[in-house]
C-alpha positions, -999 to 999 in steps of 0.1 A, spaced: 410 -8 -12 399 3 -43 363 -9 -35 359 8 -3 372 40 -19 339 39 -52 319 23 -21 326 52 5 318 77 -28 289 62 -40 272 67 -1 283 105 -8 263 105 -36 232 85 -24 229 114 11 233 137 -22 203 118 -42 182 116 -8 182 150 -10 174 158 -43 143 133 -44 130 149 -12 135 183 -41 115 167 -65 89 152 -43 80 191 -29 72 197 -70 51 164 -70 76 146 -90 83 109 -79 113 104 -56 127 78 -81 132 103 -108 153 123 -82 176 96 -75 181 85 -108 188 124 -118 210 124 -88 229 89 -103 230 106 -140 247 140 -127 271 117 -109 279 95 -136 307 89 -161 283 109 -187 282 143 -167 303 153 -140 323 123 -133 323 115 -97 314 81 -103 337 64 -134 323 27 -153 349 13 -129 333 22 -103 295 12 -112 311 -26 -122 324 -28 -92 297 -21 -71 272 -46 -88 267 -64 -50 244 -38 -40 225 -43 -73 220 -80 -57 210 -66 -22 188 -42 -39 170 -69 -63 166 -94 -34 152 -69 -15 124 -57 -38 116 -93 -47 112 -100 -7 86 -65 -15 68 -78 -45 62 -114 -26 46 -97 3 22 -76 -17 5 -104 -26 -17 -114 7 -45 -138 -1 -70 -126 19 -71 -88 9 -85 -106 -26 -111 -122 -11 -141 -121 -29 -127 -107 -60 -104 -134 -74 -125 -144 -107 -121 -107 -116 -81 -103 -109 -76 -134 -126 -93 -126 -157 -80 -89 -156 -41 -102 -151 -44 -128 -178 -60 -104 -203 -31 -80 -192 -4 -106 -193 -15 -123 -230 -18 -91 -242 14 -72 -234 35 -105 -237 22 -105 -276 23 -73 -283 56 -65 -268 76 -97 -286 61 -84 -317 67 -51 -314 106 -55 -302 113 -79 -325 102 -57 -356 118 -28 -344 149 -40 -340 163 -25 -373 159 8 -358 172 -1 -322 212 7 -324 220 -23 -305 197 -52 -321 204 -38 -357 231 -66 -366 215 -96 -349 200 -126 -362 166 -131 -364 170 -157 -331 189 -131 -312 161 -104 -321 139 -130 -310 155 -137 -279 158 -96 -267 121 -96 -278 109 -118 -253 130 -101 -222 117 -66 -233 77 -81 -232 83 -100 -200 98 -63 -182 66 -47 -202 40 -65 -177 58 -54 -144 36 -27 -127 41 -6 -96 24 -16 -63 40 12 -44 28 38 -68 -6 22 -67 -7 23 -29 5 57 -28 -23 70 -46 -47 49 -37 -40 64 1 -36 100 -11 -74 97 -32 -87 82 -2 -103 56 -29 -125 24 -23 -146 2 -40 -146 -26 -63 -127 -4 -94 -98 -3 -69 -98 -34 -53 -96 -50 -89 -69 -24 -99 -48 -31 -64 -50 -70 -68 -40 -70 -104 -11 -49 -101 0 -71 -70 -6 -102 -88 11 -91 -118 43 -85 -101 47 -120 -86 36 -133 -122 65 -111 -140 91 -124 -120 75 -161 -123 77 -150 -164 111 -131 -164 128 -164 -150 110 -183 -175 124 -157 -205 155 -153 -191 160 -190 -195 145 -192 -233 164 -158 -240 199 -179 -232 191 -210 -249 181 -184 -279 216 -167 -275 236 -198 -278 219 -210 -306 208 -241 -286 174 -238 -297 135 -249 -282 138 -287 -279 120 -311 -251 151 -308 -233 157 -274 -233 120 -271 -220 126 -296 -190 155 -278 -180 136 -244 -179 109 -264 -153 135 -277 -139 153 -248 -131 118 -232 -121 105 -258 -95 139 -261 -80 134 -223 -75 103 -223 -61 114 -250 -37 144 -229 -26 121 -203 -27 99 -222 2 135 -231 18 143 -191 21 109 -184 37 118 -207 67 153 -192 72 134 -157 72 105 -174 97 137 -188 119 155 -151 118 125 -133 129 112 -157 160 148 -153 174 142 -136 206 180 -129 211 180 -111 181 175 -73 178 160 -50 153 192 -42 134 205 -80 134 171 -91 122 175 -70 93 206 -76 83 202 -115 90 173 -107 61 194 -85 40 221 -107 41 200 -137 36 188 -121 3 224 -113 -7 231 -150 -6 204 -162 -25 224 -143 -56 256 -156 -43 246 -191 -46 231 -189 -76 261 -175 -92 281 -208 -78 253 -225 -87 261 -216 -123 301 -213 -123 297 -256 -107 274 -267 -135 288 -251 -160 322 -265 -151 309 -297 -136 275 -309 -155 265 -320 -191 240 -290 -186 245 -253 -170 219 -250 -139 206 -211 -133 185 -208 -99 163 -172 -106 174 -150 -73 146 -129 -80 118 -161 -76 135 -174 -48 136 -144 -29 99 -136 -43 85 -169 -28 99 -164 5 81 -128 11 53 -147 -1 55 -175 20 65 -156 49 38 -133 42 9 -154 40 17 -186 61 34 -171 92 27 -154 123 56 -127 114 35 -107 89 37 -80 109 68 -78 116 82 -84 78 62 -60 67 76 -32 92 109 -41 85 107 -38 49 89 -3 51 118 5 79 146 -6 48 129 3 19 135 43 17 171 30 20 173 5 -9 153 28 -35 178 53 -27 206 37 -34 192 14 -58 176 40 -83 208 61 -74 232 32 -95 214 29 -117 211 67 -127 249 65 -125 250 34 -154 230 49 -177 244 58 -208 237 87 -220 248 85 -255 226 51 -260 198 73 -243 198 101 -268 192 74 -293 168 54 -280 139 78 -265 118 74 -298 121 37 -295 109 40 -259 87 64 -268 71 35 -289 75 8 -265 54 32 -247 24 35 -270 21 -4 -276 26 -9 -235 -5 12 -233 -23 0 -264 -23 -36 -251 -28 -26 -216 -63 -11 -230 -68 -45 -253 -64 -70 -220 -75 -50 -192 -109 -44 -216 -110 -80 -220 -105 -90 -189 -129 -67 -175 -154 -79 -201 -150 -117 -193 -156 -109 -156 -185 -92 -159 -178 -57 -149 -191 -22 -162 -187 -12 -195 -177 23 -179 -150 7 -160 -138 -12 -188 -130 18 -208 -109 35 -184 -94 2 -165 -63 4 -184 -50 38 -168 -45 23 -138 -22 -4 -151 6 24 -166 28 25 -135 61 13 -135 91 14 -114 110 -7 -90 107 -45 -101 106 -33 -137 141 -9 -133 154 -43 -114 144 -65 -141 159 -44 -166 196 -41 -144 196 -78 -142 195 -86 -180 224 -58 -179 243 -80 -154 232 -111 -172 240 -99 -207 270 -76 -206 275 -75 -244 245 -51 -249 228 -52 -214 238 -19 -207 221 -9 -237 193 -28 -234 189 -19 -197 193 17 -208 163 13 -233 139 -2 -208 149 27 -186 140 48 -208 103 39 -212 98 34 -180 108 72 -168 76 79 -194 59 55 -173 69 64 -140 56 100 -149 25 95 -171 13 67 -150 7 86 -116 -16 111 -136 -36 87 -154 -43 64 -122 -56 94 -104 -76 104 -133 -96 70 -138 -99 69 -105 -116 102 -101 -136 92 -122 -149 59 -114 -162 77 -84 -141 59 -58 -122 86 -47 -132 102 -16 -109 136 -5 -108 145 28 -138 177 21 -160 149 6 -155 120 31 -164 146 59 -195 158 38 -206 125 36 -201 106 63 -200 133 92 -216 121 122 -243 139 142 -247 149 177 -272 168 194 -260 187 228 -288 194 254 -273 226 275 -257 258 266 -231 252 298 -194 260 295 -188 223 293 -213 220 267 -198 248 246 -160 229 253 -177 195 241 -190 206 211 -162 227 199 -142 192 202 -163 173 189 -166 193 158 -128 189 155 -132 156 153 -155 159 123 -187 153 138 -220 179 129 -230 198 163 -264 209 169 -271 228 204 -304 227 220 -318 253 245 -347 248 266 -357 284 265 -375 300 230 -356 335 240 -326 317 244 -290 338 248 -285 357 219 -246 365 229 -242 333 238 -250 317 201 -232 350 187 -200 335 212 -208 296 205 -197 293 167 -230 267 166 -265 269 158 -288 268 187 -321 253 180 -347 263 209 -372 241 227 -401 247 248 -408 212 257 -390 179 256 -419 157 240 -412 134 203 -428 167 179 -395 184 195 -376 155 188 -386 151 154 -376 189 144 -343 184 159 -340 156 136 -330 129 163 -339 100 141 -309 108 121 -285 111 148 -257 90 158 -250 105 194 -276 126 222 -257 141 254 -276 153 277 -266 179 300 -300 190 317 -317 180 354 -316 147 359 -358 145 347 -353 164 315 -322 143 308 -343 110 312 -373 122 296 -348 127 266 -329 93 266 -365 78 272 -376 94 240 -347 84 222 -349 45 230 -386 42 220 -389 59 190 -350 65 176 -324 35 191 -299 63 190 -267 41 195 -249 69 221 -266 82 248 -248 98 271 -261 118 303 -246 147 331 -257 133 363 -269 155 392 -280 131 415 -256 100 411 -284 74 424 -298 80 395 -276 58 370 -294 31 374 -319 45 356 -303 57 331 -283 24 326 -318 4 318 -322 29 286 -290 22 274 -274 56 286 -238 59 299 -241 82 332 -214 102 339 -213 118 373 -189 147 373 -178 146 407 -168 107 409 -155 112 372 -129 136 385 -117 110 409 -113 83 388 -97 103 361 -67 109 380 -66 74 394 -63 61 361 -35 91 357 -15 75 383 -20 36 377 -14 38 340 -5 77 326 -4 63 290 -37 48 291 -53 80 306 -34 105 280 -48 82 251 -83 88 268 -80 125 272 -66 127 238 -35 144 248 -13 119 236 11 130 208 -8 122 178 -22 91 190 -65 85 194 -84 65 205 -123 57 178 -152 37 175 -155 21 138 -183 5 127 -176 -22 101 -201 -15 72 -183 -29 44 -202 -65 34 -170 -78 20 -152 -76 55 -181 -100 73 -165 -133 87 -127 -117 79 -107 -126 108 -85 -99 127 -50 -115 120 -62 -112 83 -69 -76 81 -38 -53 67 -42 -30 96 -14 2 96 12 -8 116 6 26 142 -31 9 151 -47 -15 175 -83 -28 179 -87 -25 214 -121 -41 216 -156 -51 200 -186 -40 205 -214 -67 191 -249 -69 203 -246 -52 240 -215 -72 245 -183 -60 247 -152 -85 233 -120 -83 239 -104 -90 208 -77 -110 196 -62 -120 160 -87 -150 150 -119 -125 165 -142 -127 132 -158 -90 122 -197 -91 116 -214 -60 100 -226 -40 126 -194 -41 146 -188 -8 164 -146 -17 169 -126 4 193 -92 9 175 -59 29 190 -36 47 165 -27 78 148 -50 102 134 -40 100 96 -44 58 95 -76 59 119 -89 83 91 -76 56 66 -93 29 85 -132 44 90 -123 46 50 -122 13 45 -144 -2 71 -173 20 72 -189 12 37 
């Protein structure tokens, strides 16, 4: 009874913490520090709603937490988003890893005199705490990356190298926290480093990785059950994760009791290898990776929320210098291995020099690395748990700052004013009708750069005054007219003219400019074919009308997504201009999850596209989706 009363209080306080992150997020704060401020108000330290008795016994949703961002950090990693650029990842995330590892055991293990906890250890012990404290020191933060990556609007080979390492690096920490975690216990019972305590570590590894590999196949058998729902898929998962720690505790508690030697299966692997494998080897990508975006908010809530409400304060006023340290070597070997790294690969010297600011971030897997030494350790866990905290708060809020920075400046970011500067696309209107007027304002609402053409010199003067556009008079339609309208830089010509001037135009334009969209106003609809042999989409108004609203009755949705009066849903053309994207099959592409590719255009043909469709540069792809992640998309695909 007792738990359901702390559990029923500790949802109180997370609706509370939910709250006071979305506070913190309006004064560009990260959400996580509000939930852990939220956890510390609650806590034994400050106002009490939440006692120590409480916080131990509530440690099972630490367990559905940690499982849960393991599942997160094993689907980060997808293998083909590092396509082309593994030799410089690798180099970059072993420089990184070497580095910190070295730095940080040193570092820890000569402080120790002046950490509070570590002061009356032996030198093994120290040794031992050392080696945890290094391995939490090379986590990163993927979702932090991600974040800013989206807001900057960045691409380019700087932040493809900084995305994959990051990824990669949190796969490798948990691979190296089990590792650690294992020497760290040996260490602690004064077993020391033999053969035998070395096989046991692989051991205890490989038999992870293979339950690991097990896990992924329960998850792959959960999410093809067509019986299940939604909400039973995710809790099948959940609770899937859950177990994982559950077994592994039994596990333990057997061999201990049972075998010559005590067994230790690392929760965090196995549930890391089964995101990865269900990730990269299964046709539920898609769906894995919409349920954990659908969970996650959830779990970081409450997550980040216990842990604010274990922290102990009094250990926290002590330790801030010695995070405040842990800090400055973090960042100092962070510059040392991501320089190195960057060196041995081959890239710029001016990326070298800044590569490290990317790398500061930390937050989830290293907070959930540091609350399972606590749970592991509970002699001085809590303190060490509370240290780690500590320096990765500085992290959490340094780190954001510093990414955008070197981004910035490496010249991969690309705003929203800058992207529309530079890549606006051109179109050239032939009529100053009311239609052409209507077209042109929508069009420019769409980002595209409008340019009016009248056929009179003495054209309307009210009617440019009324237009919001520049109209640019013609006498003639000949190529010395088409040349000072600049045609032969423009993506799109509709023509809205007689029927003669409008082919005398799209004639033009196919000899001399291979404009790509030609589209004509029809007077006369036996004309198309004409029109059709240059390439030019004829529109005739009248039979337009007609089939417009029989598409509105045979398939409304269809129709609303054409006359972009959907609720923020459009349908684009993207041209696939990125050289690093030729030969990349559909099903590999990380699309958003609101977006389709409808079809391909390649050559004159039109394909309809499916998940093993291979992209070639020069693709003009006809995608579905929202606004904001078709913006994201012409990003990434249009070099």
């Amino acid at each position: 009874m007792s738990i359901l009363i702390f559990f029923l209080s500790f949802v109180l306080v997370s609706l509370a913490s939910q709250k006071i992150g979305d506070l913190f997020s309006h004064f560009r704060l990260p959400k996580i520090s509000g939930y852990l401020f939220t956890g510390v108000l609650a806590g034994p330290f400050v106002l009490g709603l939440m006692s120590k008795e409480a916080v131990a016994n509530l440690t099972f949703i630490d367990d559905i937490s940690l499982a849960f961002i393991a599942f997160a950090a094993g689907s980060e990693l997808y293998l083909p988003e590092l396509r082309g650029r593994f030799r410089s990842i690798g180099l970059v995330t072993g420089g990184l890893v070497v580095t910190t590892l070295a730095l940080g055991v040193i570092a820890v293990f000569f402080m120790a005199d002046f950490i509070p906890f570590m002061r009356e250890m032996s030198p093994t012990s120290r040794l031992a705490i050392a080696l945890l404290a290094a391995a939490i020191m090379v986590a990163r933060s993927p979702s932090v990356a991600i974040a800013i990556i989206n807001e900057l609007r960045a691409k380019g080979p700087f932040t493809q190298i900084a995305l994959g390492v990051t990824m990669v690096s949190d796969v490798v920490v948990i691979i190296l926290f089990s590792i650690s975690s294992s020497i760290a216990a040996a260490l602690l019972s004064n077993l020391g480093i033999d053969v035998g305590l070395l096989a046991l570590v692989f051991g205890e590894i490989t038999l992870s990785f293979g339950m690991g590999y097990l896990l992924g196949k329960i998850l792959e058998i959960i999410l093809s059950a067509q019986a299940a729902q939604g909400n039973v898929k995710i809790a099948l998962i959940i609770g899937s994760g859950f177990g994982v720690f559950v077994l592994s505790d039994m596990l333990a508690s057997y061999s201990h009791s049972n075998l010559f030697v005590e067994m230790h299966l690392e929760p965090l692997l196995i549930c890391m290898v089964g995101g990865f494998y269900l990730n990269n080897f299964t046709n539920y990508r898609l769906e894995f990776v919409q349920i954990l975006h659908q969970v996650g908010p959830i779990i970081y809530i409450i997550f980040f929320t216990l842990v604010g409400v274990g922290l102990k304060l009094d250990i926290l006023a002590l330790v801030w210098p010695i995070a405040l340290a842990l800090f400055v070597v973090r960042a100092i070997s962070i510059f040392i291995g991501s320089f190195g790294g960057g060196v041995l690969a081959g890239e710029t010297m001016e990326q070298n020099r800044i590569r490290w600011m990317v790398f500061i971030t930390q937050a989830g897997v290293a907070l959930g690395l540091a609350a399972q030494v606590s749970d592991a350790f509970p002699t001085w866990g809590d303190d060490f748990a509370t240290t780690m905290i500590a320096m990765v708060v500085i992290n959490e809020m340094l780190g954001p700052i510093l990414f955008k920075w070197a981004i910035n400046r490496s010249g991969e970011a690309h705003t929203r004013a800058a992207f529309e500067a530079d890549r606006a696309r051109d179109a050239l209107i032939f009529g100053l009708e009311g239609q052409a007027l209507a077209l042109a304002r929508q069009l420019q609402a769409h980002g595209w750069r409008i340019k009016l053409v009248s056929m009179t010199a003495d054209h309307d003067m009210e009617a440019e005054e009324k237009s919001d556009f520049d109209i640019y008079p013609i006498a003639a339609i000949n190529l010395k007219s088409m040349h000072y309208l600049e045609a032969d830089h423009t993506d799109a010509i509709i023509a809205m003219l007689s029927d003669e001037q409008n082919y005398r135009i799209c004639e033009l334009a196919y000899e001399h400019f291979g404009t790509e969209s030609l589209i004509v106003q029809l007077t006369d609809r036996t004309q198309a074919a004409r029109f059709h042999e240059l390439g030019a989409l004829a529109v005739d108004p009248a039979t337009a009308i007609v089939n417009l609203f029989d598409h509105l009755v045979r398939s409304p949705s269809a129709a609303s997504l054409f006359m972009g009066t959907a609720d923020n849903q459009d349908i684009v053309d993207i041209e696939v201009r990125d050289p690093s994207l030729n030969g990349v099959a559909i099903r590999n592409l990380r699309l958003p999850l609101d977006t389709m590719i409808l079809s391909i255009s390649r050559d004159g043909h039109t394909l309809i596209s499916h998940g093993y469709t291979r992209l070639k540069l020069g693709d003009h792809m006809t995608v579905v989706g929202s606004p904001a992640s078709l913006d994201r998309l012409r990003l990434r695909f249009e070099e």
